[in-house]
LONUPA-937237 format. One record per atom (N, C-alpha, C): atom name; residue in three letters; y, z, x. Coordinates in steps of 0.001 Angstrom, whole numbers. Layout:
   atome   residu         Y         Z         X
      CA      ALA         Y         Z         X
...
end
This chain:
   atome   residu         Y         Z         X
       N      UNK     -1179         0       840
      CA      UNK         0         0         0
       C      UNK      1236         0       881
       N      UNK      1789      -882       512
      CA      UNK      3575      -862      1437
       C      UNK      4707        80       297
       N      UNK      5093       706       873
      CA      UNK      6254      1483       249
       C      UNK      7991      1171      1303
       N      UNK      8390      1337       339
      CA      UNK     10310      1166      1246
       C      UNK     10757      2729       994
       N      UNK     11433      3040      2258
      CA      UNK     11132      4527      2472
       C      UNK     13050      4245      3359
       N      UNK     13866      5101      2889
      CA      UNK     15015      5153      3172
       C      UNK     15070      6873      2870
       N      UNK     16462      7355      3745
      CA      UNK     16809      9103      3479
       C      UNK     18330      9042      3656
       N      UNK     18741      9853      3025
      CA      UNK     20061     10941      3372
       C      UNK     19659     12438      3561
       N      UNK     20404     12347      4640
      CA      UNK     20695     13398      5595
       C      UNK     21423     14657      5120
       N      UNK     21106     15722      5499
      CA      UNK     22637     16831      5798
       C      UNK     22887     17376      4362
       N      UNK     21721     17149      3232
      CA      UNK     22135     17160      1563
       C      UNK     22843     18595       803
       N      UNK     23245     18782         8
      CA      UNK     23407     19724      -369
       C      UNK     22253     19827     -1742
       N      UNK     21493     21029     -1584
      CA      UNK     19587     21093     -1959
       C      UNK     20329     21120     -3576
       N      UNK     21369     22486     -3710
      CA      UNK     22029     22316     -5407
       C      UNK     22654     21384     -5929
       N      UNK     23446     20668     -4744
      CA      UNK     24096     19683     -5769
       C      UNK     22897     18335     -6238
       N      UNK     22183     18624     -5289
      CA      UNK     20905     17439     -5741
       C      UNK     20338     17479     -6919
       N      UNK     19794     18906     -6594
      CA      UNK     18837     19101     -8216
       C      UNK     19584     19358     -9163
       N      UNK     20910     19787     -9192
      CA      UNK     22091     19508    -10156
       C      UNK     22075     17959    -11341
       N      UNK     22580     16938    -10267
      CA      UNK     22584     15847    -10072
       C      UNK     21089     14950    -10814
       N      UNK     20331     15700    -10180
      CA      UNK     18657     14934    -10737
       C      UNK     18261     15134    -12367
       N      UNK     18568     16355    -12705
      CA      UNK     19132     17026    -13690
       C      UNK     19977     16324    -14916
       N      UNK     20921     15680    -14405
      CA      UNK     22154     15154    -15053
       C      UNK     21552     13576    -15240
       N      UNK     20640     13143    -14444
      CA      UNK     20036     12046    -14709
       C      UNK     18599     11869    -14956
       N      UNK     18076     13023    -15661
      CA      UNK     17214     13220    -16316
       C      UNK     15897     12859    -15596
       N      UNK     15733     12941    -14212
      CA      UNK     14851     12704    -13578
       C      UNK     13770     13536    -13774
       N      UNK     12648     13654    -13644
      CA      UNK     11928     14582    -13883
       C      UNK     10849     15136    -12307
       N      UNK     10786     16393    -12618
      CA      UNK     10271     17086    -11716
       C      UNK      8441     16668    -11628
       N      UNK      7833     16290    -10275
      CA      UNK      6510     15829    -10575
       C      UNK      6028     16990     -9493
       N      UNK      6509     17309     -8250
      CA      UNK      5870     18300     -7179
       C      UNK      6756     19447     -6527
       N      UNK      6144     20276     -6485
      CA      UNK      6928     21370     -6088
       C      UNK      5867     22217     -4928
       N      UNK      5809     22319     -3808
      CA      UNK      4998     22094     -2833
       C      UNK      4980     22911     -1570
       N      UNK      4336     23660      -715
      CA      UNK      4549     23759       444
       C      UNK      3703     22905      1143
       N      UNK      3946     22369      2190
      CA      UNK      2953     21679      2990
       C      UNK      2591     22143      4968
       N      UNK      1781     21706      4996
      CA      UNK      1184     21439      6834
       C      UNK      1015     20471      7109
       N      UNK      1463     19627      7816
      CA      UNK       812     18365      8159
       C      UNK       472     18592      9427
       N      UNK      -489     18192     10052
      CA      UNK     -1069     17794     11156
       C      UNK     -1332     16804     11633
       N      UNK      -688     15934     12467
      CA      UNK      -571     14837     12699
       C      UNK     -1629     14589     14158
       N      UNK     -2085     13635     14194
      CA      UNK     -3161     13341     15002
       C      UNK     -3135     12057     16113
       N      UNK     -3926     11617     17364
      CA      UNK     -3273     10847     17548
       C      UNK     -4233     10574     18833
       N      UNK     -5010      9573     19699
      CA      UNK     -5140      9420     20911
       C      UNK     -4417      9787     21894
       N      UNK     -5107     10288     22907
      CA      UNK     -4744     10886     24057
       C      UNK     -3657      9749     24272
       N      UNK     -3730      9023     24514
      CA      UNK     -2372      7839     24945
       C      UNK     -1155      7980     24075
       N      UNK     -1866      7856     23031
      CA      UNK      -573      8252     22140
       C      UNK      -535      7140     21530
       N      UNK     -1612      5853     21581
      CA      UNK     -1703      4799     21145
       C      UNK     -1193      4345     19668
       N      UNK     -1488      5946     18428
      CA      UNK      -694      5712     17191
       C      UNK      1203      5621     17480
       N      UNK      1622      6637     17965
      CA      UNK      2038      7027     17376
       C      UNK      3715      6018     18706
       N      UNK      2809      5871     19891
      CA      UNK      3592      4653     20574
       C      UNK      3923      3470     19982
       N      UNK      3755      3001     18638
      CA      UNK      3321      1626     18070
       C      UNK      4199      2299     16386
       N      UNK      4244      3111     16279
      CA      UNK      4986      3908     15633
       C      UNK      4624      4207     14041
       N      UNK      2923      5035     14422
      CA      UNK      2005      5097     13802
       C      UNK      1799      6426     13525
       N      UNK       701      6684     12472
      CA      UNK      -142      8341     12859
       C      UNK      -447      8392     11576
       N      UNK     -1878      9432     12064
      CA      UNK     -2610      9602     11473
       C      UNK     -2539     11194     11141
       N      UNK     -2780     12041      9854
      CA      UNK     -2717     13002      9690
       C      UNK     -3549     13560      8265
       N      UNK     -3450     15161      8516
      CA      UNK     -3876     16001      7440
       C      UNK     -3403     16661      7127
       N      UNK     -3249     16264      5539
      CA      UNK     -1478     17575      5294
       C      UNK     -2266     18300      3873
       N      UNK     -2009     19405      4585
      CA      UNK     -2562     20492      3654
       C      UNK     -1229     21190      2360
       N      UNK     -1705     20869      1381
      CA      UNK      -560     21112       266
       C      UNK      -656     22284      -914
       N      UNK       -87     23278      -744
      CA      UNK       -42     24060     -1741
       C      UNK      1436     23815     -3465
       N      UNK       -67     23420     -3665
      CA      UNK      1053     22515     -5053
       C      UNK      1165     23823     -6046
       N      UNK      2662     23860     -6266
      CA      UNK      3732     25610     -6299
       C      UNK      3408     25526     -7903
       N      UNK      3213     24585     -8583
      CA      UNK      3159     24201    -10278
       C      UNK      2265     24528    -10832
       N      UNK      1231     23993    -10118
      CA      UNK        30     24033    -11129
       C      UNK     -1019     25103    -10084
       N      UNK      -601     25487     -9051
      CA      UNK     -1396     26827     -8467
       C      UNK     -3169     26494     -7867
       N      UNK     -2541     25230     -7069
      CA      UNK     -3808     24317     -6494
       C      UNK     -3687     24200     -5184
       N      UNK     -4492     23935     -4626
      CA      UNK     -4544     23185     -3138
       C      UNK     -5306     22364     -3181
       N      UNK     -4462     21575     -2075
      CA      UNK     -5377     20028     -2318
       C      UNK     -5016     19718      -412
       N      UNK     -5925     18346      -484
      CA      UNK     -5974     18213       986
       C      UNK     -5716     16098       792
       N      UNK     -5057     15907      2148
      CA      UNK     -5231     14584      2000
       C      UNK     -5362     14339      3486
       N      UNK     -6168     12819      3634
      CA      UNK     -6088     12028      5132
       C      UNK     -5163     10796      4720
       N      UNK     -4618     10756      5861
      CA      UNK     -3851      9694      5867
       C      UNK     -3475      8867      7133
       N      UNK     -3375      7716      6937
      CA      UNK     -2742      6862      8196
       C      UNK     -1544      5903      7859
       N      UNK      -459      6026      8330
      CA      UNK       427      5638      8184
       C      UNK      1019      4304      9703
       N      UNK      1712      3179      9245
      CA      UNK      1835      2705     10504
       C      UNK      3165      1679      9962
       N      UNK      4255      2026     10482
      CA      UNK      5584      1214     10445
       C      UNK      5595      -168     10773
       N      UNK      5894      -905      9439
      CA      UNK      5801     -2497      9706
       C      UNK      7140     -3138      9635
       N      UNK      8325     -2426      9219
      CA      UNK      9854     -2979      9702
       C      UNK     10442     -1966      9726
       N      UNK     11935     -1737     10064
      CA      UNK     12909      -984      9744
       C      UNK     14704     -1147     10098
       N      UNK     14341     -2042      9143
      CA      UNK     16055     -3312      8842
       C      UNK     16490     -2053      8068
       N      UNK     16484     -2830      7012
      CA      UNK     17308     -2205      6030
       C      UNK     16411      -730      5303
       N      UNK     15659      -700      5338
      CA      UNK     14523      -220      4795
       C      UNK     13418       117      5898
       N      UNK     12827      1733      5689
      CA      UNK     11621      1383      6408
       C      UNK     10585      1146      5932
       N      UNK      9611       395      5821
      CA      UNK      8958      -482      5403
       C      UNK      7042       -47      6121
       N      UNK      6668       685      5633
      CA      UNK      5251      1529      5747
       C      UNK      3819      1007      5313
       N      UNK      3069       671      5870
      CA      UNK      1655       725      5440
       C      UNK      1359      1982      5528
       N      UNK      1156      2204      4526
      CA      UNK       233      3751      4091
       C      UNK     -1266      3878      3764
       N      UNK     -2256      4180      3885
      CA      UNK     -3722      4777      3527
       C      UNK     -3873      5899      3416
       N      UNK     -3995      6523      2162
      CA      UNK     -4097      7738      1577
       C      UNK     -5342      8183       828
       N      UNK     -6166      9356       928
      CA      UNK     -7301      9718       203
       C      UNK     -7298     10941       200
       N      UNK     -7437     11475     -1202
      CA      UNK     -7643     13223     -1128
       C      UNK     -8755     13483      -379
       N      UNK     -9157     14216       338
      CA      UNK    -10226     15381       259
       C      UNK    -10784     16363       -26
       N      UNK    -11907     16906        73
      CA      UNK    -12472     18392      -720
       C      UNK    -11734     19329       332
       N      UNK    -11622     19082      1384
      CA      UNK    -10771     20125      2877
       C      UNK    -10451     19802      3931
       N      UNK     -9413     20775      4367
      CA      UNK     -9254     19787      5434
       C      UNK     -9839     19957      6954
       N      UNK    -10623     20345      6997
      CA      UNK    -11406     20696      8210
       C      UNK    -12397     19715      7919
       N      UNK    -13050     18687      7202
      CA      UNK    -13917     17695      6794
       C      UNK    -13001     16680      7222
       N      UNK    -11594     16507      6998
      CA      UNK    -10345     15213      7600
       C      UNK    -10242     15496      8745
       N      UNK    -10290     17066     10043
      CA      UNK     -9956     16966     10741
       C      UNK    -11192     16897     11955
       N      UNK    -12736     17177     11386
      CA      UNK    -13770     16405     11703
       C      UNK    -13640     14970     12354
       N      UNK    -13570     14330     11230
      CA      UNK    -13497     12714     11055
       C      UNK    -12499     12156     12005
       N      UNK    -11188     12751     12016
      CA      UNK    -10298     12228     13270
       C      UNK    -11047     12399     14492
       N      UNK    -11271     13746     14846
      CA      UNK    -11667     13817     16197
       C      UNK    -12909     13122     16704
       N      UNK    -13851     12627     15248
      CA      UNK    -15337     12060     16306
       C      UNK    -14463     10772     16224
       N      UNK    -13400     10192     16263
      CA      UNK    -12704      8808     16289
       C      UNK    -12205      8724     17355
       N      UNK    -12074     10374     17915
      CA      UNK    -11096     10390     19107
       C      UNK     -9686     10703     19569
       N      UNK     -9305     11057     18278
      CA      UNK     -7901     11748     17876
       C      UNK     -8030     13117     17708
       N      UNK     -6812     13425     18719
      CA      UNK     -6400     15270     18651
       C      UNK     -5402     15455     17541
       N      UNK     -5329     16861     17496
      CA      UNK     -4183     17251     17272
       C      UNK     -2758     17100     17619
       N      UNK     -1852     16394     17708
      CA      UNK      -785     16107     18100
       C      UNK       477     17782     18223
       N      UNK       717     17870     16856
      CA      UNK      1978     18557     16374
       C      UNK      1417     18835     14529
       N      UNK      1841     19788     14275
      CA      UNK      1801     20761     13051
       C      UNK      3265     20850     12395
       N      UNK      3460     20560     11134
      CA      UNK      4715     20756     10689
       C      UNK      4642     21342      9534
       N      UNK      5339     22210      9655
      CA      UNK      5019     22853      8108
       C      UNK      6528     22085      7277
       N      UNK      6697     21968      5922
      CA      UNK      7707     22283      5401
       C      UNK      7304     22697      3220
       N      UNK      8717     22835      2797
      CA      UNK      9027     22414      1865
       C      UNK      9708     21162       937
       N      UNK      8407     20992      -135
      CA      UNK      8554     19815      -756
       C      UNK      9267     19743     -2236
       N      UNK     10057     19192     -2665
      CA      UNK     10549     18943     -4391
       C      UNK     10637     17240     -4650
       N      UNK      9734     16951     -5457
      CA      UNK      9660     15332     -5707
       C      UNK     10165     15216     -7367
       N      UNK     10914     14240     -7451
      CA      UNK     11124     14372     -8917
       C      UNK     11246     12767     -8928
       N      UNK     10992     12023    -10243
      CA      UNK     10434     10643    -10322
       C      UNK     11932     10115    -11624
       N      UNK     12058      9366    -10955
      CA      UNK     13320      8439    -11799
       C      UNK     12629      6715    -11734
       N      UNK     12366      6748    -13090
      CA      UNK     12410      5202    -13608
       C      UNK     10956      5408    -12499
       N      UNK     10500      4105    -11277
      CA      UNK      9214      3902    -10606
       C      UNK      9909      4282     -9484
       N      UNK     11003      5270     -9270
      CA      UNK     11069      5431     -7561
       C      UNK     11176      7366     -7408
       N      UNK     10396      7816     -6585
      CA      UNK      9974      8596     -6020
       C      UNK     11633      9467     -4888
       N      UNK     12045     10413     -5358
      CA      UNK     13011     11289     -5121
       C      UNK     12465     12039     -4186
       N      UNK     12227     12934     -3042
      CA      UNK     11919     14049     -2203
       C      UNK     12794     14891     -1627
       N      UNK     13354     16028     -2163
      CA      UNK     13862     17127     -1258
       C      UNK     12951     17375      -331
       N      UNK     13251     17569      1373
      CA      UNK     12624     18238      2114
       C      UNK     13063     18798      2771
       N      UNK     12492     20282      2933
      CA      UNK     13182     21151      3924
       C      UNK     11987     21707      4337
       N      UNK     12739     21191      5808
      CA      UNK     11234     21656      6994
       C      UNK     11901     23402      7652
       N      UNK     10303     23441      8297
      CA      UNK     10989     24738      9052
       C      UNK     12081     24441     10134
       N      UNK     12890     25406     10390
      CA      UNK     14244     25122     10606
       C      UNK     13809     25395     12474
       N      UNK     12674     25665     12770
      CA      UNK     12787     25273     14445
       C      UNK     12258     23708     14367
       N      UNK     11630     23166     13583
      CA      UNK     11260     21842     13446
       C      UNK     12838     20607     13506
       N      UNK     13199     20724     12029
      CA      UNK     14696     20489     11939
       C      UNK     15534     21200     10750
       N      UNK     16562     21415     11481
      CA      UNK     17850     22039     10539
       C      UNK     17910     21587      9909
       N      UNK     18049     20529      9031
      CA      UNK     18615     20502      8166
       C      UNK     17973     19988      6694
       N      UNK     18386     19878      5683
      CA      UNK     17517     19290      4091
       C      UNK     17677     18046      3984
       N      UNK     17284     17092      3994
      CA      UNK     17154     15657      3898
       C      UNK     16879     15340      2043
       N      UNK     16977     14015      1313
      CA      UNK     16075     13386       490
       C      UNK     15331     12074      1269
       N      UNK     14257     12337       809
      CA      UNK     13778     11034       997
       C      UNK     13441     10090      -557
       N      UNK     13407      8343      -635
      CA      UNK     13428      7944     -1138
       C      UNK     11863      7123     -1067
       N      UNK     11049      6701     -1963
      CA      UNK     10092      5589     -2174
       C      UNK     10041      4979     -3232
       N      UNK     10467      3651     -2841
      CA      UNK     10517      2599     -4090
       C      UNK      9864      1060     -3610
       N      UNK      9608       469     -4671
      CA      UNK      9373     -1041     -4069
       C      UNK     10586     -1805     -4861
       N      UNK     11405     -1292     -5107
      CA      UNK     12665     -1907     -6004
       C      UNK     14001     -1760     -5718
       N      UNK     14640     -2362     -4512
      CA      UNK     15536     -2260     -4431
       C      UNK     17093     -2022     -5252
       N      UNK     16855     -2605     -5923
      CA      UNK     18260     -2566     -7207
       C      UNK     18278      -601     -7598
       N      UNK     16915      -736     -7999
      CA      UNK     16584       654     -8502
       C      UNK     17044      1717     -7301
       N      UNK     16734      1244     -6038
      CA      UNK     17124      2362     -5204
       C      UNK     18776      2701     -5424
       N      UNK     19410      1571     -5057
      CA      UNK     20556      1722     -5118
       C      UNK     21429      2247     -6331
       N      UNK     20824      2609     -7435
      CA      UNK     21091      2669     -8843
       C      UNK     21194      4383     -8301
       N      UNK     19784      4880     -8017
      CA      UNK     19884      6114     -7971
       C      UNK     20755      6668     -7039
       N      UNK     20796      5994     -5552
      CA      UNK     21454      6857     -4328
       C      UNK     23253      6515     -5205
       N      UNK     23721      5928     -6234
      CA      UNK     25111      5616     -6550
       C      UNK     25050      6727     -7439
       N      UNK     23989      7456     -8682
      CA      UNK     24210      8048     -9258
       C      UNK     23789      9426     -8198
       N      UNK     23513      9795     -7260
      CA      UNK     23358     11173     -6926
       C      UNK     24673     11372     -5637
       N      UNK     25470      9855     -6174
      CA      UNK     26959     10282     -4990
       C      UNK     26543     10013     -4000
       N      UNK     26137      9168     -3618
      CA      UNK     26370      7919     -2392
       C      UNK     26476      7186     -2359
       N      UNK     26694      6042     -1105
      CA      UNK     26458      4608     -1062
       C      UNK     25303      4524       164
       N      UNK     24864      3285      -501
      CA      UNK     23862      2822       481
       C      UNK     24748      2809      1872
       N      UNK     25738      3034      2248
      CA      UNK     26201      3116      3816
       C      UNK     25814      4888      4318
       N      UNK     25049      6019      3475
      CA      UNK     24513      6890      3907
       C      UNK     23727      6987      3971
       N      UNK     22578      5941      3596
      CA      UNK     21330      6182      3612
       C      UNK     20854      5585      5423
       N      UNK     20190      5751      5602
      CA      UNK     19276      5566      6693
       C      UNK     17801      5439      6800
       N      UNK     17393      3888      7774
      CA      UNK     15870      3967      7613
       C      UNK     15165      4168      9087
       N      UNK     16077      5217      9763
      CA      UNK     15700      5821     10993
       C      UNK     14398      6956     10838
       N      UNK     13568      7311     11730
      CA      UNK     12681      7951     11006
       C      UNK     13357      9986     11293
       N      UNK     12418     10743     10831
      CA      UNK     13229     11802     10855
       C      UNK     13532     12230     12655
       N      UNK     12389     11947     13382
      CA      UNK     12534     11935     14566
       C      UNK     13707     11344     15684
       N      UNK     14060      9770     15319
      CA      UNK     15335      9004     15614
       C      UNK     16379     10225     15461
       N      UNK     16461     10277     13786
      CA      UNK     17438     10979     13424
       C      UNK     17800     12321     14421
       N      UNK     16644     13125     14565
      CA      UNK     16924     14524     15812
       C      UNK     17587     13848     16750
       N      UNK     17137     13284     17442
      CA      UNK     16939     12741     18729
       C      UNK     18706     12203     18441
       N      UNK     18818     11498     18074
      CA      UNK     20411     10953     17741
       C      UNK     21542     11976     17328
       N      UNK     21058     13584     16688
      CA      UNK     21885     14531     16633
       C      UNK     21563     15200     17998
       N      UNK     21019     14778     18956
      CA      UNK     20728     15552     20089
       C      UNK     20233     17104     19688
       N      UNK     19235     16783     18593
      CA      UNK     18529     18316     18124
       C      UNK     17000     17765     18721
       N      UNK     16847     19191     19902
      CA      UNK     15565     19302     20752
       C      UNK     14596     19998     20121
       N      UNK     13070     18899     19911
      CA      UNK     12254     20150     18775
       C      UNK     10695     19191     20195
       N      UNK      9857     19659     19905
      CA      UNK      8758     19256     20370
       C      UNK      7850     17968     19737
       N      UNK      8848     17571     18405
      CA      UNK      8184     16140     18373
       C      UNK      7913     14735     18873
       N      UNK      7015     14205     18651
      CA      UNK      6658     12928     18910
       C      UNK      7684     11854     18601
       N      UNK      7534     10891     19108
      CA      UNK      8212      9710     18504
       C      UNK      7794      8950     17529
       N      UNK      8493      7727     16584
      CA      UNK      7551      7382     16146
       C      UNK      7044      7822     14477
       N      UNK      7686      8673     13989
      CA      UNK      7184      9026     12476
       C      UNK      8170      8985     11893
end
Protein backbone atom coordinates (compact mmCIF):
# COMPACT_ATOMS: atom_id res chain seq x y z
CA UNK A 1 0.00 0.00 0.00
CA UNK A 2 1.44 3.57 -0.86
CA UNK A 3 0.25 6.25 1.48
CA UNK A 4 1.25 10.31 1.17
CA UNK A 5 2.47 11.13 4.53
CA UNK A 6 3.17 15.01 5.15
CA UNK A 7 3.48 16.81 9.10
CA UNK A 8 3.37 20.06 10.94
CA UNK A 9 5.59 20.69 13.40
CA UNK A 10 5.80 22.64 16.83
CA UNK A 11 1.56 22.13 17.16
CA UNK A 12 -0.37 23.41 19.72
CA UNK A 13 -1.96 19.59 21.09
CA UNK A 14 -5.41 22.03 22.32
CA UNK A 15 -5.77 24.10 19.68
CA UNK A 16 -5.74 20.91 17.44
CA UNK A 17 -8.22 18.84 19.10
CA UNK A 18 -10.16 22.09 19.51
CA UNK A 19 -10.07 22.58 15.85
CA UNK A 20 -10.74 18.66 14.93
CA UNK A 21 -13.69 19.13 17.03
CA UNK A 22 -15.05 22.15 15.15
CA UNK A 23 -14.71 20.04 12.05
CA UNK A 24 -16.32 17.21 13.22
CA UNK A 25 -13.58 14.85 12.70
CA UNK A 26 -13.88 11.93 14.58
CA UNK A 27 -11.72 10.27 17.09
CA UNK A 28 -10.57 6.51 15.83
CA UNK A 29 -7.18 5.87 18.30
CA UNK A 30 -6.09 6.93 21.37
CA UNK A 31 -2.83 5.00 22.09
CA UNK A 32 0.44 4.55 23.76
CA UNK A 33 2.99 2.95 21.68
CA UNK A 34 6.83 1.18 21.44
CA UNK A 35 8.16 0.81 18.36
CA UNK A 36 11.16 -1.07 17.79
CA UNK A 37 12.70 -0.57 14.84
CA UNK A 38 15.00 -3.16 13.34
CA UNK A 39 17.55 -3.27 10.85
CA UNK A 40 20.91 -5.14 9.42
CA UNK A 41 24.06 -4.74 10.89
CA UNK A 42 24.94 -2.37 7.84
CA UNK A 43 22.14 -0.57 8.25
CA UNK A 44 21.14 -1.70 4.80
CA UNK A 45 17.19 -0.69 5.71
CA UNK A 46 17.38 2.04 7.03
CA UNK A 47 20.57 3.59 4.65
CA UNK A 48 18.07 3.32 1.63
CA UNK A 49 15.63 4.99 3.91
CA UNK A 50 13.80 2.00 5.10
CA UNK A 51 12.86 -0.14 8.34
CA UNK A 52 11.47 -2.61 9.60
CA UNK A 53 9.69 -2.72 13.00
CA UNK A 54 7.44 -3.88 16.00
CA UNK A 55 5.29 -1.48 17.57
CA UNK A 56 3.65 -2.56 20.49
CA UNK A 57 0.27 -0.56 21.11
CA UNK A 58 -1.74 -0.04 24.06
CA UNK A 59 -5.05 1.05 22.51
CA UNK A 60 -6.30 3.73 25.61
CA UNK A 61 -10.28 3.16 24.20
CA UNK A 62 -11.13 0.03 24.03
CA UNK A 63 -8.47 -1.40 26.83
CA UNK A 64 -6.49 -3.81 24.32
CA UNK A 65 -3.14 -4.54 23.19
CA UNK A 66 -2.32 -5.38 20.03
CA UNK A 67 0.99 -5.97 18.21
CA UNK A 68 2.00 -5.23 14.58
CA UNK A 69 5.13 -6.09 12.03
CA UNK A 70 5.87 -3.85 9.69
CA UNK A 71 8.20 -2.74 6.86
CA UNK A 72 8.18 0.43 5.64
CA UNK A 73 10.50 1.84 2.71
CA UNK A 74 10.45 5.58 1.21
CA UNK A 75 9.71 5.80 -2.50
CA UNK A 76 9.70 9.85 -2.98
CA UNK A 77 9.74 12.91 -0.98
CA UNK A 78 8.84 16.05 -3.31
CA UNK A 79 6.03 17.31 -2.20
CA UNK A 80 4.79 14.52 -0.22
CA UNK A 81 6.41 11.62 1.38
CA UNK A 82 5.40 8.96 -0.48
CA UNK A 83 5.75 5.25 1.53
CA UNK A 84 5.44 1.66 0.73
CA UNK A 85 4.09 0.23 3.75
CA UNK A 86 3.53 -3.72 4.78
CA UNK A 87 1.58 -4.10 7.74
CA UNK A 88 0.20 -7.30 9.72
CA UNK A 89 -1.13 -7.64 13.22
CA UNK A 90 0.26 -10.23 15.38
CA UNK A 91 -0.72 -12.47 18.39
CA UNK A 92 2.88 -10.77 20.13
CA UNK A 93 5.43 -9.25 19.79
CA UNK A 94 8.21 -11.41 20.70
CA UNK A 95 6.79 -13.92 17.70
CA UNK A 96 7.60 -10.34 15.21
CA UNK A 97 10.74 -9.96 16.97
CA UNK A 98 11.70 -13.77 16.40
CA UNK A 99 11.06 -13.50 12.71
CA UNK A 100 13.27 -10.30 12.23
CA UNK A 101 16.20 -11.67 13.82
CA UNK A 102 16.31 -15.34 12.06
CA UNK A 103 16.29 -12.70 8.81
CA UNK A 104 19.11 -11.10 10.39
CA UNK A 105 17.88 -7.90 11.75
CA UNK A 106 18.65 -6.40 15.27
CA UNK A 107 17.27 -4.18 17.25
CA UNK A 108 18.10 -0.79 16.11
CA UNK A 109 16.37 1.98 18.56
CA UNK A 110 13.05 1.80 20.76
CA UNK A 111 10.69 4.72 20.76
CA UNK A 112 8.11 5.02 22.85
CA UNK A 113 5.40 7.71 22.28
CA UNK A 114 1.86 9.03 22.41
CA UNK A 115 -0.76 8.55 19.82
CA UNK A 116 -4.39 10.55 18.94
CA UNK A 117 -5.71 9.66 15.33
CA UNK A 118 -8.92 11.12 14.37
CA UNK A 119 -10.32 10.43 10.64
CA UNK A 120 -11.80 13.32 8.44
CA UNK A 121 -13.61 12.41 5.20
CA UNK A 122 -10.61 9.21 3.90
CA UNK A 123 -7.56 11.07 5.43
CA UNK A 124 -6.02 9.97 8.60
CA UNK A 125 -5.12 13.01 11.29
CA UNK A 126 -2.20 11.92 14.05
CA UNK A 127 -1.26 13.86 17.13
CA UNK A 128 2.11 12.62 18.24
CA UNK A 129 3.92 13.18 21.15
CA UNK A 130 6.99 11.23 21.66
CA UNK A 131 9.05 10.99 24.74
CA UNK A 132 10.61 14.24 25.12
CA UNK A 133 14.44 12.79 25.27
CA UNK A 134 13.45 11.26 21.84
CA UNK A 135 11.94 14.70 20.49
CA UNK A 136 10.54 17.85 22.04
CA UNK A 137 8.17 18.62 20.50
CA UNK A 138 4.09 17.52 19.29
CA UNK A 139 3.90 17.15 15.66
CA UNK A 140 0.49 16.08 13.39
CA UNK A 141 1.00 13.78 11.03
CA UNK A 142 -1.14 13.43 7.94
CA UNK A 143 -2.17 10.09 5.59
CA UNK A 144 -4.09 10.52 2.60
CA UNK A 145 -4.07 9.37 -1.04
CA UNK A 146 -6.00 12.67 -1.91
CA UNK A 147 -4.43 15.54 -2.26
CA UNK A 148 -7.21 18.26 -2.57
CA UNK A 149 -8.50 16.58 0.65
CA UNK A 150 -5.20 17.12 2.36
CA UNK A 151 -5.12 20.56 1.72
CA UNK A 152 -8.84 21.09 2.67
CA UNK A 153 -7.97 19.88 6.11
CA UNK A 154 -4.33 21.45 6.86
CA UNK A 155 -6.55 25.11 5.62
CA UNK A 156 -9.26 24.21 8.05
CA UNK A 157 -6.93 23.36 11.17
CA UNK A 158 -4.99 26.96 10.28
CA UNK A 159 -2.39 26.37 7.92
CA UNK A 160 -1.06 26.46 4.61
CA UNK A 161 0.48 23.86 2.82
CA UNK A 162 3.82 26.20 3.12
CA UNK A 163 3.91 24.51 6.89
CA UNK A 164 3.61 21.33 6.18
CA UNK A 165 6.69 19.28 5.57
CA UNK A 166 7.61 15.87 3.97
CA UNK A 167 10.99 15.70 5.82
CA UNK A 168 11.01 12.68 7.95
CA UNK A 169 10.85 13.23 11.80
CA UNK A 170 14.57 12.53 11.93
CA UNK A 171 15.61 15.34 9.00
CA UNK A 172 13.42 17.44 10.98
CA UNK A 173 15.81 16.92 14.52
CA UNK A 174 18.73 16.94 12.74
CA UNK A 175 17.74 20.41 10.95
CA UNK A 176 16.63 21.89 14.53
CA UNK A 177 20.09 20.73 15.55
CA UNK A 178 18.12 18.53 18.32
CA UNK A 179 20.75 15.57 19.30
CA UNK A 180 18.78 12.25 20.15
CA UNK A 181 20.37 8.76 19.26
CA UNK A 182 18.37 8.18 16.14
CA UNK A 183 18.91 6.66 12.93
CA UNK A 184 18.50 8.21 9.71
CA UNK A 185 16.15 7.55 7.38
CA UNK A 186 12.48 7.18 9.03
Amino acid sequence: MKEFETRIININVDQIRAKLMQINAIKVKQENQINNIYDFEDKKLLNNKGYARIRIVEDLINSQNHYYMTTKKLLSQDKYKVMEENETEILDSKAGENIFKSLGLSLVQSVKKYRESYKYKNTLIEIDINEKSFCPFPYIEFETSDDTELEEIVNLLGYTMNDTTSKTIFEILKEVNYSTNCEPGL
